[in-house]
C-alpha positions as CSV (number, residue, x, y, z in Angstrom):
1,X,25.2,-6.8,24.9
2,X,24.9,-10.0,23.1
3,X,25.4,-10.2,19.3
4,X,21.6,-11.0,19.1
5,X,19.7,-10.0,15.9
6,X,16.4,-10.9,17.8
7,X,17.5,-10.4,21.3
8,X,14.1,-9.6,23.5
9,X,14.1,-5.7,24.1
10,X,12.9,-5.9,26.9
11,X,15.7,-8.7,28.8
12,X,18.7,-8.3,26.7
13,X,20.6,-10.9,24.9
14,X,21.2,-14.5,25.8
15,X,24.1,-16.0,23.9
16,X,26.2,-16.9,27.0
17,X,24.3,-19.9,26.9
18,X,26.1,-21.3,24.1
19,X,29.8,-20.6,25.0
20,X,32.2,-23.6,23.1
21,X,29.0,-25.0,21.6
22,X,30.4,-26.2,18.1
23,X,28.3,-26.2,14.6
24,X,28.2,-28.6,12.0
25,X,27.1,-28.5,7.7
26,X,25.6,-31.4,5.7
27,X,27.1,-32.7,2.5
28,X,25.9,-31.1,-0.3
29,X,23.9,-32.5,-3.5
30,X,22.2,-31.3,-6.2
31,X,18.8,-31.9,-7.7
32,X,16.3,-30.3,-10.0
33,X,14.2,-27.5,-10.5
34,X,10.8,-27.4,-8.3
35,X,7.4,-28.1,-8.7
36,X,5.1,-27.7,-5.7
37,X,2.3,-30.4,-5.0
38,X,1.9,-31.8,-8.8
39,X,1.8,-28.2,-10.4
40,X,4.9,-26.3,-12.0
41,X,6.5,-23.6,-10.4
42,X,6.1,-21.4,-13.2
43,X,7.5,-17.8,-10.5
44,X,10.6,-18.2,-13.1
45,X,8.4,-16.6,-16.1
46,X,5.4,-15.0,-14.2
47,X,4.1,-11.8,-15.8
48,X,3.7,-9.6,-13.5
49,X,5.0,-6.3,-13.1
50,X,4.5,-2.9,-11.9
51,X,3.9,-0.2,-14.4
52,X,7.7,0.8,-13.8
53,X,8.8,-2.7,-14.8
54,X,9.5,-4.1,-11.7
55,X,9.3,-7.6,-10.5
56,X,10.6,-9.3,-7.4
57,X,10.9,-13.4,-8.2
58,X,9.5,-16.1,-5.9
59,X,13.1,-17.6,-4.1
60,X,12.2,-20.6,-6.3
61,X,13.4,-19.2,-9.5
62,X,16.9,-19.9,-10.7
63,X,19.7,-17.7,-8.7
64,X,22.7,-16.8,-10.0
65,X,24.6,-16.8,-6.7
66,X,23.8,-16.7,-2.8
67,X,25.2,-13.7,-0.3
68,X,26.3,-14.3,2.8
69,X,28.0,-12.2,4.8
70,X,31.4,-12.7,7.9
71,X,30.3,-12.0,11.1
72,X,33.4,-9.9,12.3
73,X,35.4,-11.3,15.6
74,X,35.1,-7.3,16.9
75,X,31.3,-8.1,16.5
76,X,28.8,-7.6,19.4
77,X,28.8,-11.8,19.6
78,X,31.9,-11.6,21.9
79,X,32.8,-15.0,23.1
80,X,30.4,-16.1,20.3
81,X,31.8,-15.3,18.0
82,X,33.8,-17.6,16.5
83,X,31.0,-20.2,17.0
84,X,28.9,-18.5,14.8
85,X,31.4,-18.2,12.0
86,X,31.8,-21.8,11.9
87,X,27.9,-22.0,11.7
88,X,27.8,-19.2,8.5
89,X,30.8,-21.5,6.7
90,X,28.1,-24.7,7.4
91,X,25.8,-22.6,5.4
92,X,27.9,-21.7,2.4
93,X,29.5,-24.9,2.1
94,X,26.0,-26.1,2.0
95,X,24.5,-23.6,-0.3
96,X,27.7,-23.7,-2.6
97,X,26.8,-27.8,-3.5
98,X,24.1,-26.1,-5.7
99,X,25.1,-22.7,-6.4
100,X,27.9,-19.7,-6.7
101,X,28.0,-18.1,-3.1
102,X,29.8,-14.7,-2.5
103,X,30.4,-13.8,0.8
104,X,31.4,-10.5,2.4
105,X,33.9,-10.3,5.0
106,X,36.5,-7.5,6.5
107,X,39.8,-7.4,4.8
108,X,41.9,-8.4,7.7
109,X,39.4,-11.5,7.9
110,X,38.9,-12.8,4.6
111,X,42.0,-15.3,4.8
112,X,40.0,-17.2,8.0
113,X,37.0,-16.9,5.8
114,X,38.0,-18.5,3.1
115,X,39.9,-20.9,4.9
116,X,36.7,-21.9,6.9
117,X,34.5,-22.1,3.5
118,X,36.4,-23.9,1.6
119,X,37.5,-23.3,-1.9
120,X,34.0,-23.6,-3.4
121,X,32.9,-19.6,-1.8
122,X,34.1,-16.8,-3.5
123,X,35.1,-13.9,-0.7
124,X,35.6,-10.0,-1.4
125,X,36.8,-8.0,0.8
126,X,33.4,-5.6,2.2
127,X,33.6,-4.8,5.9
128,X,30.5,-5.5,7.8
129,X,29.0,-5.3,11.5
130,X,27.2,-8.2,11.5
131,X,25.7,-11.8,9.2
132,X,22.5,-10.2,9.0
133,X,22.5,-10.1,4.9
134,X,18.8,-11.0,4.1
135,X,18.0,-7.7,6.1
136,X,21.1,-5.2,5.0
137,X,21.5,-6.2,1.7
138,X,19.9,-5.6,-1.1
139,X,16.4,-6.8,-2.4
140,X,16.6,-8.1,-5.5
141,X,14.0,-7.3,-8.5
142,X,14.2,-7.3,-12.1
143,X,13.9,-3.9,-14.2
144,X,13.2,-2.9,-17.6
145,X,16.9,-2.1,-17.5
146,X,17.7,-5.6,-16.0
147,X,19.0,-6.1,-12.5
148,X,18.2,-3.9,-9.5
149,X,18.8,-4.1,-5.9
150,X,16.5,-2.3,-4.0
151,X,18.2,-0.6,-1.2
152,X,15.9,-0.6,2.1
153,X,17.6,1.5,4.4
154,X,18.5,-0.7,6.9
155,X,18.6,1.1,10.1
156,X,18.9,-1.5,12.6
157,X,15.8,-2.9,13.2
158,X,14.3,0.5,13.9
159,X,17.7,1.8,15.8
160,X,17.9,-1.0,17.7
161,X,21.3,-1.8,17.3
162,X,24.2,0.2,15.6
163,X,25.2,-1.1,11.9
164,X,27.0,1.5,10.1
165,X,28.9,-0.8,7.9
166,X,25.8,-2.6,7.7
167,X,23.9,0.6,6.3
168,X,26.7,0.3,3.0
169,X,26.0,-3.7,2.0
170,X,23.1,-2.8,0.4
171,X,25.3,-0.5,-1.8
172,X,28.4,-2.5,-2.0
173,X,26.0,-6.0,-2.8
174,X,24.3,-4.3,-5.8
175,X,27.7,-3.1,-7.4
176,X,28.8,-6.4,-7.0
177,X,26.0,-8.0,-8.8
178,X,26.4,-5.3,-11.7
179,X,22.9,-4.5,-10.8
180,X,20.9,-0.6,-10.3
181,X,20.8,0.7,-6.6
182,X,17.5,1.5,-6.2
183,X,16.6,3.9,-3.0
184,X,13.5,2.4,-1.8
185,X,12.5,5.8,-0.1
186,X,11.2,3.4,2.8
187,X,13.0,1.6,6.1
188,X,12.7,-2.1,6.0
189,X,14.7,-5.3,5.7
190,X,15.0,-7.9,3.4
191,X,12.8,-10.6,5.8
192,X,9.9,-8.1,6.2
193,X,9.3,-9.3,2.5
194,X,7.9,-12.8,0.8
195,X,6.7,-12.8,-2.3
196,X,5.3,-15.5,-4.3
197,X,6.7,-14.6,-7.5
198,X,2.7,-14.2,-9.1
199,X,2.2,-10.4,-7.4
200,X,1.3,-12.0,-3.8
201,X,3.4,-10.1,-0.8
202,X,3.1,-11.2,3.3
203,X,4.7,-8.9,5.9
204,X,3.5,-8.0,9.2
205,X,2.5,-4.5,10.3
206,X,4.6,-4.3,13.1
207,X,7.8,-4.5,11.4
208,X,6.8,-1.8,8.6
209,X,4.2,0.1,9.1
210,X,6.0,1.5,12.6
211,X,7.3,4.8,13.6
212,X,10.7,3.1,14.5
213,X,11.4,2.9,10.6
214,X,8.7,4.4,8.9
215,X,7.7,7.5,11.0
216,X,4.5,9.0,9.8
217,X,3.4,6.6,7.0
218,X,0.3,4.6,7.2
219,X,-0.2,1.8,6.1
220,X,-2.0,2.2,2.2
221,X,1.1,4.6,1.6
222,X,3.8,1.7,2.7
223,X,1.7,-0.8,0.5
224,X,1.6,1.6,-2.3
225,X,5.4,1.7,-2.6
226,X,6.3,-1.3,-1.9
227,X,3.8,-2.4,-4.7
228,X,5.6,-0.1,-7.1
229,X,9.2,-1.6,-5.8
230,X,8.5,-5.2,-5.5
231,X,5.9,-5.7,-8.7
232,X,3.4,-7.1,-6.7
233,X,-0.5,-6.4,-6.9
234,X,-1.6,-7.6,-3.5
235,X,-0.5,-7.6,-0.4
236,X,-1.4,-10.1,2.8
237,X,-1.1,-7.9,5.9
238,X,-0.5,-9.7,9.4
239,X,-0.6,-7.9,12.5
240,X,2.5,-9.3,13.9
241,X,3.8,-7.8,17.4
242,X,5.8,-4.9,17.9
243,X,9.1,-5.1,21.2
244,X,9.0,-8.3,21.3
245,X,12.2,-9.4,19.0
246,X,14.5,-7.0,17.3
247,X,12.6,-7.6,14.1
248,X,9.2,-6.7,15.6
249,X,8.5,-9.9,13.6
250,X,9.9,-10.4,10.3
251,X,7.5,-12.7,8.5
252,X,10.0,-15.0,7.6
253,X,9.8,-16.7,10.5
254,X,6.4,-16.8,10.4
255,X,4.9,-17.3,6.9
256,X,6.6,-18.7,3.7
257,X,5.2,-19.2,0.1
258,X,5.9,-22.7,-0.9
259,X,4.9,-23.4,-4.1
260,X,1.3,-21.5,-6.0
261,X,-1.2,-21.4,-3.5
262,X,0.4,-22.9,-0.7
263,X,1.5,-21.2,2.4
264,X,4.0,-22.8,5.5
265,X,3.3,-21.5,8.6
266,X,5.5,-22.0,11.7
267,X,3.2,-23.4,14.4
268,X,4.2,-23.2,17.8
269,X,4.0,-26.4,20.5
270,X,0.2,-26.7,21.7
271,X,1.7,-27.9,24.3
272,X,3.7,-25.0,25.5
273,X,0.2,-23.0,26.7
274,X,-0.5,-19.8,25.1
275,X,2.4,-17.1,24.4
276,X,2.8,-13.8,22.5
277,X,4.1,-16.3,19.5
278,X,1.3,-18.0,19.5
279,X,-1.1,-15.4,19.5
280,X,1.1,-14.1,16.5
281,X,0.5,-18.0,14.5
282,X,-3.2,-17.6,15.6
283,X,-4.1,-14.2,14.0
284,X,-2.3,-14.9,11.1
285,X,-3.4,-18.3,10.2
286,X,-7.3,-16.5,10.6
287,X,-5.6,-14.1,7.9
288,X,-4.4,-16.7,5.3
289,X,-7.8,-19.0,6.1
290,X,-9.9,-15.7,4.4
291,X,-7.2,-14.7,2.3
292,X,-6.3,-15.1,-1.8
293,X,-3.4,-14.8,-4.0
294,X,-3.0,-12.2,-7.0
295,X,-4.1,-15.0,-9.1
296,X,-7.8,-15.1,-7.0
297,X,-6.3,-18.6,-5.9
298,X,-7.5,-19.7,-1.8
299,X,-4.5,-20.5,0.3
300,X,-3.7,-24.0,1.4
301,X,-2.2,-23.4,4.8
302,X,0.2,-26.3,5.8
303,X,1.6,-26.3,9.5
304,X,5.3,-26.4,10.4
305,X,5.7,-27.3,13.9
306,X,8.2,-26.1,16.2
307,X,11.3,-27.9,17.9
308,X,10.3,-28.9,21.2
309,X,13.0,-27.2,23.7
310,X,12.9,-29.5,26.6
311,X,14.7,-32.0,24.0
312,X,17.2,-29.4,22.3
313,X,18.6,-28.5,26.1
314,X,18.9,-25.3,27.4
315,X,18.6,-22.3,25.4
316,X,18.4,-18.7,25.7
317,X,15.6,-16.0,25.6
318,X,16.4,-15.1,22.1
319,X,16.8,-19.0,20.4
320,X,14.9,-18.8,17.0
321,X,13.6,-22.5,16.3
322,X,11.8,-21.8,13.4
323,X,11.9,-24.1,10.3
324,X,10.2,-21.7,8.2
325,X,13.1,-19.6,7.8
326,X,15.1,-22.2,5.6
327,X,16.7,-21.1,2.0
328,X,15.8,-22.4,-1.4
329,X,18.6,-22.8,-3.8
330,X,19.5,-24.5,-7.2
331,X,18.2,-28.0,-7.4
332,X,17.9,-28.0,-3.3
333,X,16.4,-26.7,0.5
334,X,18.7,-25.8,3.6
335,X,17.3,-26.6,6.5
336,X,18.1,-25.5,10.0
337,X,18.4,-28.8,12.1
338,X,18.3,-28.2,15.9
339,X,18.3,-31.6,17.8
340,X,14.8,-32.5,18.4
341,X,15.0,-35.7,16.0
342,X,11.5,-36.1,15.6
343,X,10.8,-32.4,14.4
344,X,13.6,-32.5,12.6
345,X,12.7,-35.4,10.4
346,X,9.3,-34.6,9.9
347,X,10.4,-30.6,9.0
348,X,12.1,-31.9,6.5
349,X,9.9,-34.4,5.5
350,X,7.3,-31.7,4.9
351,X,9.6,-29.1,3.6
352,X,11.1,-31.6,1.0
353,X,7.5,-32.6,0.1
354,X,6.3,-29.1,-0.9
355,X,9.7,-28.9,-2.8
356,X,9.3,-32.2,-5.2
357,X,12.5,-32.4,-6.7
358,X,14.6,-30.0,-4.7
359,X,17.3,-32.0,-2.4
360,X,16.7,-31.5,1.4
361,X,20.0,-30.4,3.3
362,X,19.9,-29.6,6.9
363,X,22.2,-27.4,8.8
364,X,23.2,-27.2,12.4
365,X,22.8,-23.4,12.8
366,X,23.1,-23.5,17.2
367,X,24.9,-20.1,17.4
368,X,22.9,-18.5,14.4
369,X,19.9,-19.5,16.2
370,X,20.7,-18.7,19.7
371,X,21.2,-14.9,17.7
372,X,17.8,-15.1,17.0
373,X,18.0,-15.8,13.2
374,X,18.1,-18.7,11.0
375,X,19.4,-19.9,7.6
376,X,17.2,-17.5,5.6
377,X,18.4,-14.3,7.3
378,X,21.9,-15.1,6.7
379,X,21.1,-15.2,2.9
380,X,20.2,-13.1,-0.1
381,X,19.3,-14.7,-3.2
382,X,20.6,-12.9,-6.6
383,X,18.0,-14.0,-9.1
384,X,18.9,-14.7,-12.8
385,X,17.6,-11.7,-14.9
C-alpha cells in the first residue's frame, strides 16, 4: 500500500513512480498584510460569531505559528519516504521566512528533522502516522475564553487508512498552542472546511455528510453544528464525489476564499475531455455562479487552471496538481510548483494578484503531490486570538 493520502480506492496507490525523485524549497521573503482586489481584508476583526462565541478566522488573518507534521520513515510511503520529508522541510523552511513553524515529529526522528529544517523550525517530540496535519490536527477558532482547537475526530478519511497516532494530534496540537480541546461531536478533517472569515463556509457533501464519518446525520444536522463550531452563518454546499480519492473530495482542492467575495476555483484542462474532476469543477462552479456570502455579497469566481501532465512527465493515479491548495502566511503565499512553466507562472501570477501585497513563494512539493495532497494539507494555521 502506498503512503497515499488520496490514493484512488478503487486502484491503489501510485508512488512507485517517484522512486529517487528529489524536492526542492524557494527562498523565503517577507511582505505585508493582504488586501484582495482594491478592498481590505478586514477577516482579522470580522464580527461574527455564533451565539457560543465562536469564530473560525479567514487563513488571511495574522497566525501566530504554522503546524506541520514528520512523516515517519516506518510510514506507509516506503521507499518514499524519505523523498517526501525533504519535500515537508521545503515547506517549513518556506513558511518559517514569514512565520514561527512547529513541527511534530517521533522522538527517535526529531534530530533528522531538525537537521533537514534548519534552525528557523521549532520541533517537539509528538509521534505521528503520517504529514496529514490540515486534516488530524486541530481546527482552530476563537472562544469567549480565547483559543480553541476544535477536535474533528479524524478517523482516516472515513476508515480508509489506519492513523492511530494520527487520531491524538488533534489533542497534543491544542495543548501545545495553550488552547481549549473542543470535541466537535462530528468526523471530519481540517480540508473539509474554508471559511471566509465573514460567516461564509464551502465543503462538499461527499466528504461530510457520508455514512463513512457521519453515520446517520443528514445534512441540516451537520450544517447546524458545524455553524455552532466554526461561527459561521451560511454555508455553500457542493456535491463533490464520494470513492473517488481518500478525501471523497476535500474542498480545498477545489474551492478557496481569496479575498471578500472572491472565490478560486481549480479548473481542470478543457483539453483533457470530460472526467469525474471535471464534472466535480462543473457542478460547483453552477453553485458559486447562484450563490452569496453571509454578507449578501455575489461571488466573483476566478479560474485556476491545472498543470498540464504531458509536460510534468509521468505521474501516478493519485498525483494532486492543484494550485488551489496553496497556504497563506505572514506577509506571503506558498505555492506548489510542479514543472509545467507556463501554469506555473501564470498560478502564481493570479494567486499573487488576489493576494496584493503578500510575497509569492513556490514550492516543489513532487512526493507530497504524488500522495495526493498539496501544501495546504501539510499545514494548520494557529490564528492570533
Amino acid at each position: 500500500m502506498s503512503g497515499s493520502k488520496r490514493r484512488t480506492v478503487l486502484r491503489g496507490g501510485a508512488a512507485a513512480v517517484l522512486a529517487g525523485a528529489a524536492a526542492a524549497a524557494c527562498s523565503p521573503g517577507s511582505g505585508k498584510p493582504a488586501t484582495t482586489g482594491g478592498r481590505a481584508d478586514v477577516s482579522a476583526t470580522d464580527p461574527a460569531r455564533t451565539p457560543a462565541g465562536r469564530r473560525m478566522p479567514a487563513e488571511t488573518a495574522r497566525h501566530r505559528r504554522t503546524y506541520l507534521a514528520w512523516p515517519p520513515l516506518d510510514s506507509d510511503w516506503a521507499d518514499l519516504a524519505e523523498d517526501v520529508q525533504r519535500d515537508i522541510a521545503g515547506i517549513a523552511r518556506a513558511v518559517a521566512g514569514f512565520e514561527p513553524v512547529t513541527l511534530l515529529a517521533a522522538p527517535e526522528e526529531a534530530k533528522a528533522a531538525r537537521r533537514a529544517c534548519g534552525a528557523g523550525v521549532e520541533v517537539i517530540p509528538v509521534p505521528v502516522d503520517d504529514l496529514w496535519i490540515r486534516d488530524s490536527g486541530p481546527t482552530f477558532v476563537s472562544g469567549r475564553k480565547g483559543l480553541e482547537g476544535i477536535d474533528l475526530r479524524f478517523n482516516g478519511w472515513g476508515g480508509k487508512q489506519r492513523h492511530p497516532r494520527d487520531a491524538r494530534v488533534a489533542r497534543s496540537v491544542a495543548a501545545h498552542a495553550g488552547g481549549a480541546r473542543l470535541d466537535a461531536r462530528l468526523t471530519g478533517e481540517g480540508g473539509a472546511l474554508e471559511v471566509d472569515g465573514h460567516g461564509t463556509l464551502m465543503a462538499t457533501e461527499s466528504s461530510l455528510v457520508n455514512d463513512n464519518r457521519n453515520p446517520g446525520l443528514s445534512r441540516d444536522r451537520i450544517e447546524a453544528r458545524l455553524k455552532e463550531l466554526l461561527g459561521v452563518s451560511k454555508v455553500i454546499w457542493f456535491k463533490g464525489v464520494k470513492g473517488e480519492d481518500i478525501t471523497d473530495c476535500h474542498v480545498d482542492a477545489l474551492a478557496r476564499f481569496a479575498g471578500d467575495g472572491v472565490v478560486l476555483l481549480s479548473r481542470p484542462r478543457p483539453e483533457d475531455g470530460p472526467t469525474v474532476w471535471s464534472r466535480v469543477y462543473d457542478q460547483a462552479r453552477g453553485v458559486l455562479k447562484e450563490s452569496t456570502d453571509a454578507l449578501g455579497r455575489r461571488l466573483e469566481v476566478v479560474d485556476l487552471p491545472e498543470p498540464d501532465r504531458a509536460v510534468i512527465g509521468r505521474r501516478g493515479r493519485d498525483f494532486l496538481g492543484c494550485y488551489a491548495n496553496y497556504y497563506v502566511v505572514n506577509g506571503g503565499v506558498i505555492v506548489p510548483r510542479f514543472g509545467d512553466r507556463g501554469a506555473d507562472r501564470r498560478a502564481a501570477s493570479v494567486i499573487g494578484d488576489l493576494h496584493p501585497g503578500r510575497k509569492v513563494v513556490q514550492v516543489d512539493i513532487p512526493a507530497v503531490a504524488e500522495g495526493g495532497g498539496g501544501i495546504h494539507c501539510a499545514t494548520q494555521q494557529q490564528p492570533r486570538v
